[in-house]
FISE-238520 format. One record per residue: x negated, y, z of N, C-alpha, C in turn. Coordinates in steps of 0.2 Angstrom, whole numbers, plus 5000, padded with zeros to 4 digits. Layout:
! FISE-238520
XYZXYZXYZ;...
This chain:
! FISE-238520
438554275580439254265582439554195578;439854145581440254105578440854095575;440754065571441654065564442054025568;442554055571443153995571443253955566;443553895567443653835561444153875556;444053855550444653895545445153815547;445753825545446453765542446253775539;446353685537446353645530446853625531;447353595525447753565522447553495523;447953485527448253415529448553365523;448253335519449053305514449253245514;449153225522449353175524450053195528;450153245528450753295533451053315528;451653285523452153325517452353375524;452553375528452853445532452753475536;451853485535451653525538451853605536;451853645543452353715541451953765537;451353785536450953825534450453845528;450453895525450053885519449253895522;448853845520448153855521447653875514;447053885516446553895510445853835513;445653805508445153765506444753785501;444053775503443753775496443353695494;443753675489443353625484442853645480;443053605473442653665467442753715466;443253775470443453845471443853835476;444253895478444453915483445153935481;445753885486446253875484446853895490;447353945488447953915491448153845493;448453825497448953765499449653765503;450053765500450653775501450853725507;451353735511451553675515451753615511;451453555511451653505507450953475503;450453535504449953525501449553545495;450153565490450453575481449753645482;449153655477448953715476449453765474;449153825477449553885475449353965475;449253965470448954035467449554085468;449354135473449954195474449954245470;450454245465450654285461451254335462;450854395466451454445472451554495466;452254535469452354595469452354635474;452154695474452054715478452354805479;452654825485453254885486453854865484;453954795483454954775482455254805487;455454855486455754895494456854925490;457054905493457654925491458054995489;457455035496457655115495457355155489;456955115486456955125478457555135475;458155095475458755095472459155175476;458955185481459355225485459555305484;458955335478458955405477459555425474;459755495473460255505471460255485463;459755475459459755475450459955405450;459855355456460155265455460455245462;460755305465461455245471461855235470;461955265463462855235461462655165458;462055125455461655075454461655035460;461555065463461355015469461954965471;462455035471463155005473463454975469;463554995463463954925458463654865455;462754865458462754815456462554755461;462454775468462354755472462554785479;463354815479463654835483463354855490;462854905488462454945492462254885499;461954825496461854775502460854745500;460654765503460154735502459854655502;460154625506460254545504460554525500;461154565495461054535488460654565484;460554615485459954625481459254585480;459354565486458654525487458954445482;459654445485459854365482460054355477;460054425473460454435465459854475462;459454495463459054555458458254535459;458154545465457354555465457354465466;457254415468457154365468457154315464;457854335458457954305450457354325448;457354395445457054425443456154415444;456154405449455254385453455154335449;455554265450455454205450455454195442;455754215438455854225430455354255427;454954305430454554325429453954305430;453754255433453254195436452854235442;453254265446452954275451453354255458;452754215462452854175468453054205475;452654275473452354295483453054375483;453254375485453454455490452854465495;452254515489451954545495451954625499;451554665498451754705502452354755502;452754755507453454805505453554865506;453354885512453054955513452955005508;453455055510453355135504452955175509;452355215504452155275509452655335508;452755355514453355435515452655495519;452455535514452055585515452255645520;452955665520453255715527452955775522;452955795517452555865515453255905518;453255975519453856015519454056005527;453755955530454055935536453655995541;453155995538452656045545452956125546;452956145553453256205554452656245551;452056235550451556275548451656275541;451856235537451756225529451356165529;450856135534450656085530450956015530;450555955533450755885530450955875536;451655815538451655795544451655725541;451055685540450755625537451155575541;451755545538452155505543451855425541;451655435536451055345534451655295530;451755245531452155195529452555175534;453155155529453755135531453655055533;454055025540453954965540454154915534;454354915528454554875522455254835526;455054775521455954755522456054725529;456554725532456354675538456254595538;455954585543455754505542456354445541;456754475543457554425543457354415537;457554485532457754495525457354435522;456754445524456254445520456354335520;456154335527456454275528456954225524;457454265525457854245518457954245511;457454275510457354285503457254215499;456854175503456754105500456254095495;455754135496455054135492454654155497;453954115496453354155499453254235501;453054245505453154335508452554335513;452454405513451854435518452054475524;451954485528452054515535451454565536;451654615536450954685538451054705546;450554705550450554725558450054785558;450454855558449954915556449554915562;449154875565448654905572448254955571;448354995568448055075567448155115563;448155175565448255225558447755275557;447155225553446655265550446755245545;447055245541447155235532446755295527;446455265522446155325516446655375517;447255335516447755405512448155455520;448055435524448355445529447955535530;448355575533448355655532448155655539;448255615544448255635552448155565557;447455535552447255475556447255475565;447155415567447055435576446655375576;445955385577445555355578445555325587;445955285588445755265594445455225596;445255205602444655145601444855065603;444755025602445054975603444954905608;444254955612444054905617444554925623;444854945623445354985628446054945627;446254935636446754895635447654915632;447554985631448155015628448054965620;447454965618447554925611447754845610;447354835615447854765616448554755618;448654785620449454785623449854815617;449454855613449954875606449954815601;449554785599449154735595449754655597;449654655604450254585606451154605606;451254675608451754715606451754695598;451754715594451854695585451854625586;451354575587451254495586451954495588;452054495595452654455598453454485596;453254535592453954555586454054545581;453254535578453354505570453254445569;452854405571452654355570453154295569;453054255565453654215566453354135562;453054105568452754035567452953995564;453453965564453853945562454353925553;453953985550454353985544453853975538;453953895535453253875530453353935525;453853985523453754035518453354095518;453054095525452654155527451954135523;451954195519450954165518450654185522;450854265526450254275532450354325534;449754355537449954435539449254465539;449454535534449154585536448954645539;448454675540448454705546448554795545;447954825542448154895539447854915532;448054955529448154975523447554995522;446954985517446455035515446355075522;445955055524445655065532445055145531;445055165532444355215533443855215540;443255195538443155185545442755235549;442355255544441955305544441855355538;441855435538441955485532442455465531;442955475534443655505531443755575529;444055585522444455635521444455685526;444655675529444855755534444455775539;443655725538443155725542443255685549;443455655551443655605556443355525554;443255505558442955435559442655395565;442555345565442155305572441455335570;441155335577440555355577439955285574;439555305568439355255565438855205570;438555235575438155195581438655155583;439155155586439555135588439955075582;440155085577440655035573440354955572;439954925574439854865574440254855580;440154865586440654855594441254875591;441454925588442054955587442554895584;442354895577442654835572442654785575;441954755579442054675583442854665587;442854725593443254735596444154725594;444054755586444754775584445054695580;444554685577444754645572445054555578;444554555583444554515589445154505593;445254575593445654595599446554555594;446454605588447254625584447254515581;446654485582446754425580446954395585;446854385590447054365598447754365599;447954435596448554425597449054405594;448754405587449354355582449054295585;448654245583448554185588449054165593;449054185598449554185605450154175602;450454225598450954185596451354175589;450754155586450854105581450254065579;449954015579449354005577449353955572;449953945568449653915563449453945556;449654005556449954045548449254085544;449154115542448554145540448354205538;447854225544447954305545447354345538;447654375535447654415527447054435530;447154475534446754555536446954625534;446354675536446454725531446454725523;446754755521446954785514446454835510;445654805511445154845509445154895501;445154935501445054985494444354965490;444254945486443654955481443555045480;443655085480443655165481443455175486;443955155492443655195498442955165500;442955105499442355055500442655035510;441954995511442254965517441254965519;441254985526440354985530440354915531;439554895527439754825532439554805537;439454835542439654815549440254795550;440754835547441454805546441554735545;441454725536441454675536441154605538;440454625541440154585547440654565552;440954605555441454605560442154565560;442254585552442954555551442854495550;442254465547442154375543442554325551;442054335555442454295559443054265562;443554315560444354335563444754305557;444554325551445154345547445054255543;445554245538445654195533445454215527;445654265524445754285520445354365519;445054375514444854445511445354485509;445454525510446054555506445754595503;445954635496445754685493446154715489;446354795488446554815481446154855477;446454835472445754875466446354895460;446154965459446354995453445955035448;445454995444444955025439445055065437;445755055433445755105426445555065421;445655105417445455065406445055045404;444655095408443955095403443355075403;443055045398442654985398441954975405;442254915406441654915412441954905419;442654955421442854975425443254905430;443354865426443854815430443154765432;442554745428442154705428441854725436;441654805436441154825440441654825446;442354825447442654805454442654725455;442654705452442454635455441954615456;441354655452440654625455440754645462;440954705463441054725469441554705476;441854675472442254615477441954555478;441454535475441254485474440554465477;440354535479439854545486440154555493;440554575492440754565498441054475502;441154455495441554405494440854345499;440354355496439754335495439554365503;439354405505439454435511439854405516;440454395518440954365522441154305521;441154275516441154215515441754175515;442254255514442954235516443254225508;443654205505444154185500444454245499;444754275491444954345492445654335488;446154375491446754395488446554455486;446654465478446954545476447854555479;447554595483448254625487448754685486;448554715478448654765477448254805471;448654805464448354815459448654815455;448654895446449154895445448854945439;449354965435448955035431449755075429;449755105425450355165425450255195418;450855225417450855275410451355325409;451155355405451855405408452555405404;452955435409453755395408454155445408;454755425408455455485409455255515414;455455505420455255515426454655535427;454155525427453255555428453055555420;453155595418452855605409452155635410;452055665417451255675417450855635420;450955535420450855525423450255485417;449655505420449055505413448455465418;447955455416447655425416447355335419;447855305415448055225415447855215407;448655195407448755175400449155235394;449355215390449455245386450455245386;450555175386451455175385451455105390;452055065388452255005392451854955389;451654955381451454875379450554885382;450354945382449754965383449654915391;450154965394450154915401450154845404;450354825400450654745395449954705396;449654745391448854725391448354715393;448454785399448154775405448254725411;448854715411448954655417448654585413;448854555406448454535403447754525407;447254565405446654545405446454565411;446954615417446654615424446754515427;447454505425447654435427447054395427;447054375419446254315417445654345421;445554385423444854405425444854375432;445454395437445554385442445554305442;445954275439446054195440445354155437;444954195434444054175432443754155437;444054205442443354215448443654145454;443254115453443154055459443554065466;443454115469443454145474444354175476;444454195470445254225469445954175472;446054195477447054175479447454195476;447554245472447854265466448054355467;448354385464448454455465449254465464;449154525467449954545470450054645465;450354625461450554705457450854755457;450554795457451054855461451454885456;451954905454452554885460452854865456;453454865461454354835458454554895457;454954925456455154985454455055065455;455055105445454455155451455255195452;454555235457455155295461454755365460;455055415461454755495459454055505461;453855465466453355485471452555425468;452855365468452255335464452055305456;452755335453452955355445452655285443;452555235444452555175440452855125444;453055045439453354995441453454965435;453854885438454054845433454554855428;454854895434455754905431455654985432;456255015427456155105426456655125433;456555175434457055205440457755195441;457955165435458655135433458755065433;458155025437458154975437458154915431;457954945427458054925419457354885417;457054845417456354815417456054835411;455554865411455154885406454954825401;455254825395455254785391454654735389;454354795386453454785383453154745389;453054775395452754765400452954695403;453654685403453654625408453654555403;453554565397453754505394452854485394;452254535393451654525395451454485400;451854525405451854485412451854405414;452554395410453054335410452654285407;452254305402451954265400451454235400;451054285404450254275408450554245414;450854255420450954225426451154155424;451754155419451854075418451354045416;450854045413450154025408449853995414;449654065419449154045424449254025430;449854055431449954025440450553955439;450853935434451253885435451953895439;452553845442452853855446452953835452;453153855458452953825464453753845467;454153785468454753765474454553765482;454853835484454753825491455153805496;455053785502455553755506455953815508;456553765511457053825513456853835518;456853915521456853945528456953895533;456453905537456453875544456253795543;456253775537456353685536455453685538;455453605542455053595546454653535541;
């Protein structure tokens, strides 16, 4: 199978609209303008955070229950102070427990995150996710459907031709679905293994085509592979051709060895595809007012502190890395960690770790204003 050409950064073009990746002596972002750029995201900046009943009176006085000041007044200072560049993914999972007339799960998946407008305006680099399927690890009620079939095209160009937006140098790109399972899923479902080299050819071909069409300059993330769930490489055979970028998230844990042996493990695949990787998604936790059971990470905030620490350097080590995106921005009952407490209060210990590794390593990057060509 042949590689389509990757984008290069033009740096004879100050205005070209798009961020691209090169590899020189390692493997780099390139911002429109050409400036390198190491994306240093957050990841679930989602405003319905602020919305439950313990933080809407929060919401309201201090951001008059408006989500573009929030974005203009809270999350954006606050990102950019903290030395973080990217808005990446924004999407909350809503599990539907309670909802089944039988008792069980009505697995409603993820929420589309913030709108593209929003996001748009925010006036920092950002990510766009096109869910083309819902076969997720976490998902309770995947639907394995197949993708050679033209219903899937027609879903695939449906999303491009809604989300896509060519046009805007602040977009870093688009991902596709979340911790994919492709085969051994949970709930015993999966593509038929004979079958998933055709299968994934098809999907990843198909759902590329259709961002292509209508936008082709920007750069497609891909899936949001799990180091846990793991990924067949058939798969990854299939994706190398289509995608830019490797995505991946990884959550080791503390314990010695643990964050090493996911990277070696990104780093065959890495080796394998040939593709440049974002950590898309990584993060650790401890327990809190709100989730006081929430154990097996760290121990408090400064522990955590630490952790980012030595996940950050490790990650900026590897030649291969576009930088990592941290989950999350503020916790909520349901994923009991974040930057800031449920009161939107930033965890002290933690963020000034943060503030001070991101500034070290990723430096600062000025993006252009929305729409500028």
């Amino acid at each position: 199978m042949t590689r389509p050409a990757m984008t290069r950064p033009d740096r004879s073009d100050p205005d070209r609209a798009a961020f691209t990746v090169e590899r020189r002596e390692r493997w780099r972002l390139y911002a429109p303008g050409g400036e390198p750029f190491l994306s240093v995201g957050v990841v679930h900046a989602d405003d319905t955070n602020l919305r439950y009943p313990h933080n809407i009176e929060i919401w309201r006085s201090r951001y008059g229950g408006s989500r573009r000041r929030w974005l203009r007044e809270g999350l954006v200072p606050e990102l950019t102070n903290w030395g973080f560049n990217t808005i990446g993914w924004t999407s909350e999972y809503v599990s539907g427990s309670g909802l089944a007339l039988d008792g069980g799960v009505v697995d409603l998946g993820h929420s589309g995150g913030l709108p593209p407008d929003d996001l748009a305006e925010a006036g920092v680099p950002y990510t766009l996710s096109l869910r083309v399927a819902e076969i997720e690890h976490w998902n309770g009620v995947p639907a394995y459907r197949d993708p050679r079939t033209p219903a899937f095209a027609q879903w695939c160009d449906h999303l491009a031709r809604t989300l896509c937006r060519p046009d805007d140098p602040n977009l870093l790109g688009y991902f596709l679905v979340d911790v994919p399972c492709w085969d051994r899923h949970p709930t015993g479902l999966g593509y038929p293994p004979e079958e998933l080299p055709a299968i994934a050819e098809a999907y990843y071909r198909v759902a590329t085509e259709a961002i292509r069409r209508h936008d082709p300059s920007h750069l497609i993330l891909g899936d949001r592979y799990g180091t846990r769930a793991g990924v067949p490489e058939p798969v990854l055979d299939a994706m190398a051709p289509y995608v830019d970028v490797l995505s991946v998230q990884t959550f080791p844990g503390p314990e010695p060895g643990r964050l090493d042996a996911a990277l070696d493990l990104i780093e065959r695949w890495h080796e394998r595809t040939t593709r440049p990787v974002l950590i898309a998604d990584t993060g650790n936790w401890c327990p809190t007012v709100m989730s006081p059971g929430r154990v097996g990470s760290a121990r408090d905030q400064r522990e955590r502190g630490a952790g980012y620490v030595a996940s950050a350097e490790a990650f900026a080590a590897r030649p291969w890395c576009l930088g990592w995106h941290w989950c999350g921005w503020l916790e909520n009952p349901h994923r009991g960690f974040g930057l800031k407490d449920p009161w939107d209060e930033p965890y002290r210990d933690l963020v000034a770790a943060v503030t001070e590794t991101n500034h070290r390593l990723g430096g600062s990057y000025a993006p252009k204003p929305s729409g500028a060509r």
